[in-house]
N, C-alpha and C positions, 0 to 999 in steps of 0.2 A: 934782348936783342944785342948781341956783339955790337961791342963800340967799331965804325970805321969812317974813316975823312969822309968829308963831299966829295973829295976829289979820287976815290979809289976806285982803282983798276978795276974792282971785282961788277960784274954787267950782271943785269937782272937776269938776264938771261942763264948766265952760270947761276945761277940761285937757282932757276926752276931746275936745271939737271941735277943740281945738287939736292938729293931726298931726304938730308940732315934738317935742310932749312923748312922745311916742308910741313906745315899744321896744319888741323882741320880747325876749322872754326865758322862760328854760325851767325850769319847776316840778315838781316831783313829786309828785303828790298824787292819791287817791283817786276813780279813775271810777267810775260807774254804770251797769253794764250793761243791767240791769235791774230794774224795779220793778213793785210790784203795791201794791192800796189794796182794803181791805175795812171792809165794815158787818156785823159779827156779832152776832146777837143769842143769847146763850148761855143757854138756857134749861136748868133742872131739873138745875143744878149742886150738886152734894152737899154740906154744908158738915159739914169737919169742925172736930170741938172738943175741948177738951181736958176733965179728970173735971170739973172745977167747972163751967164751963159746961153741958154734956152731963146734969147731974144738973138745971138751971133749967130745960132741954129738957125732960126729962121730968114735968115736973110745971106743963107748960105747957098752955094750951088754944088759943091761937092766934099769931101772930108775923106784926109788919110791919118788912120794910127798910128801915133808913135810909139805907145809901151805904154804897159798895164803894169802896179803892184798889186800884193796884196795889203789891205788896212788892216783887217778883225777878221776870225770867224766865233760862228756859236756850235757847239757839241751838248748833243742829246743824249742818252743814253736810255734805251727802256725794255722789257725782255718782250722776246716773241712768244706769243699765245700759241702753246701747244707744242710748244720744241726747247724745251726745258735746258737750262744750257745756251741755250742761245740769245742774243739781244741785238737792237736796230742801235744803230749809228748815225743819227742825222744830223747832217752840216750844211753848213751855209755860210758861203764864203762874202766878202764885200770886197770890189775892186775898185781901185784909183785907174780910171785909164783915162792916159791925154789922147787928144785929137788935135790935128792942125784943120782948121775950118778956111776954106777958101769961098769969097764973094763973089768971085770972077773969073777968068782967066788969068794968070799970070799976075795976080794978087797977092801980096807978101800974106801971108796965111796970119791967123790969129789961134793961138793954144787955148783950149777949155779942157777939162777935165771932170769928169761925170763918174756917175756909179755905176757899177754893174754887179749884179746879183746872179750866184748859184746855187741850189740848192742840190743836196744828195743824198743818198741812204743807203747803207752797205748793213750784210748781216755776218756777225760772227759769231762766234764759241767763245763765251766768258767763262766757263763752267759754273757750280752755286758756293752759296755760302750765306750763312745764318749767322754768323760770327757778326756780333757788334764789336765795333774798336772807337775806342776814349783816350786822348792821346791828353799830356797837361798841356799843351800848347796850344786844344783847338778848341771851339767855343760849346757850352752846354747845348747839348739837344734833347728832346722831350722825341720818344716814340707813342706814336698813339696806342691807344687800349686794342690788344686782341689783333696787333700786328706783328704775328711771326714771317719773321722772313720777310719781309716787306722795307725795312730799316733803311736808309741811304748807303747805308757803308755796307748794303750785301751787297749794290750793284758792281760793276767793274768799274776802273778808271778807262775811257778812252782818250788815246791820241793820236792828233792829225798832224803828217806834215805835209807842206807843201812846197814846191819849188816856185820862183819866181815865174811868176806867166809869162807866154811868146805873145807879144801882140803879133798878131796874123790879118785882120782886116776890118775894115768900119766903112758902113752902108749909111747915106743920106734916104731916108724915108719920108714920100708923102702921108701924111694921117688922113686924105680922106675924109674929114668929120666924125673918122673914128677913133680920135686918140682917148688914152684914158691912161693916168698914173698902176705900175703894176700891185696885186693886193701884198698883201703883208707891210708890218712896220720899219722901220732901219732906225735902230739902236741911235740912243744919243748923243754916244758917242760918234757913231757917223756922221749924222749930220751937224755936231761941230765941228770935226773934219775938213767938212766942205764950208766951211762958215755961212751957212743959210740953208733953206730949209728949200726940199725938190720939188718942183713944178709938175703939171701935167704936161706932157710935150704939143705943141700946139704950133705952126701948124705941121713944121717937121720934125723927125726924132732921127735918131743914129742909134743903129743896132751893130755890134761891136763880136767879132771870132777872136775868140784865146784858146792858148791851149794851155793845158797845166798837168804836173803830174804830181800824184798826191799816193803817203801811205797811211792806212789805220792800221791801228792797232787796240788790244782791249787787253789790260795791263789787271792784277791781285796785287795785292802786299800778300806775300809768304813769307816765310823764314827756311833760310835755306843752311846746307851745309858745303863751305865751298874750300876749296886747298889753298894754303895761307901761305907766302915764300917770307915775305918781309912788308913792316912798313914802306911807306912811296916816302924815301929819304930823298931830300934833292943829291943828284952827284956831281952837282956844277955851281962853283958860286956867281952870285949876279955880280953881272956887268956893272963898274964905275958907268955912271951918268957923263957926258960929256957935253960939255955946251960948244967946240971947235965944229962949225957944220962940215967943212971940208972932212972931218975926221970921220964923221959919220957919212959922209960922202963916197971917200974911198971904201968902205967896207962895201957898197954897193956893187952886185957882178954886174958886167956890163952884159947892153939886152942886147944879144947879138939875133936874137927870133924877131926883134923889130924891125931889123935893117934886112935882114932877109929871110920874109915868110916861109915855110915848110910847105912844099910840094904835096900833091895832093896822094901821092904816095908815100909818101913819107908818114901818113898818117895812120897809126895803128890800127885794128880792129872797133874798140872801143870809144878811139878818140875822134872818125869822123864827125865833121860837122852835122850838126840835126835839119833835114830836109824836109821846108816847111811840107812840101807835098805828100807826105806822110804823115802829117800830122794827123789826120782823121781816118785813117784805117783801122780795121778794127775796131 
């Protein structure tokens, strides 16, 4: 690699038009076979609590949301019977959503925060592969007798992202005499999360709308062949550390979008605001 400063003139970009600087070289690294993108809106999600909460529930008269995270989710991966190539995706997300709980009318509310559970399952194209891979970093595994193609490392890698949930709305529920906790377990790491362990809702519950927008994908390790310009050389030295706050102060631009909001024309195509009222279309 030619010797040149951090600080030189020459832009990566002149490197790519430049076909001198230009190699092939071969990397290994994770494909994407395929992907999917969804808009869900998860409406009349159960939210559980734990006894101290679940006791402010019951002696509540109405309840609004204020915002949902995500904690954890869990990913499956396992192939579909009969479509060779292809494999389910099942997730299950766990959400933190707070509530302000009111006793009364015109009662200073009180925050609880509860679980909320989704489950999902998407299908994609992994394609196959019979290839066992032993890396020295990763821990011995035993294949059972008379297992071709069956191995952990033929399946695909799947990955979920997810964007922060819209809390959207939270329902005060009578149970009626018929509550009951929902089935499946929650990881233990959730319930230290929530420090204690989740109740059946008794005699009221709160069922909770989010929306979320999630992609999958279902990723190989290949090796590939890919055009090589240069090492990622920094072309900038770092900044002295400064302890003067006013000094780091003035580098700040000032926020003139604070003092005066952008019109609602003003706003591009892309960058209007998201209207809850479409959140469940489609």
């Amino acid at each position: 690699m030619p010797d040149e400063p951090i600080d030189s003139g020459r832009t990566f970009s002149e490197k790519m038009t430049s076909g001198k600087d230009c190699n092939a070289v071969c990397v290994d690294a994770n494909r994407i076979y395929d992907s999917c993108g969804a808009k869900d809106c998860l409406s009349d999600l159960q939210l559980l609590l734990t006894e101290e909460n679940q006791d402010l529930v019951n002696n509540a008269c109405s309840v609004r949301i204020c915002k949902a995270t995500v904690i954890t989710a869990t990913v499956d991966v396992e192939p579909v019977a009969f479509h060779r190539g292809f494999y389910a995706v099942d997730m299950m997300f766990y959400f933190d959503v707070s509530c302000d709980i009111y006793t009364s009318s015109g009662a200073i509310p009180t925050t609880v925060n509860g679980l909320a559970m989704y489950g999902k399952r998407v299908v994609l194209y992994g394609s196959e592969s019979c290839a066992k891979t032993f890396t020295s970093d990763s821990e011995t595994v035993c294949s059972e007798p008379d297992s071709s193609c069956t191995f952990q490392s033929s399946l695909p890698k799947a990955t979920v992202q997810i964007s922060d949930p819209m809390a959207l709305s939270a329902k005060l529920n009578d149970c009626g005499g018929s509550c009951h906790a929902p089935c499946g377990g929650v990881p233990q790491c959730v319930t230290e999360y929530f420090c204690g362990d989740f109740v059946a809702p008794r005699p009221k519950w709160i069922t909770v709308t989010i929306g979320i927008f999630t992609i999958t994908q279902l990723e190989r390790n290949v090796q590939m062949m890919i055009p090589s310009y240069d090492f990622c050389v920094p072309r900038k030295e770092c900044a002295a550390k400064t302890d003067d706050p006013c000094e780091v102060f003035s580098k700040i631009e000032f926020p003139t979008d604070s003092f005066f909001p952008p019109n609602v024309s003003e706003y591009g195509k892309d960058d209007r605001p998201f209207e809850c009222s479409s959140c469940c279309e489609g």
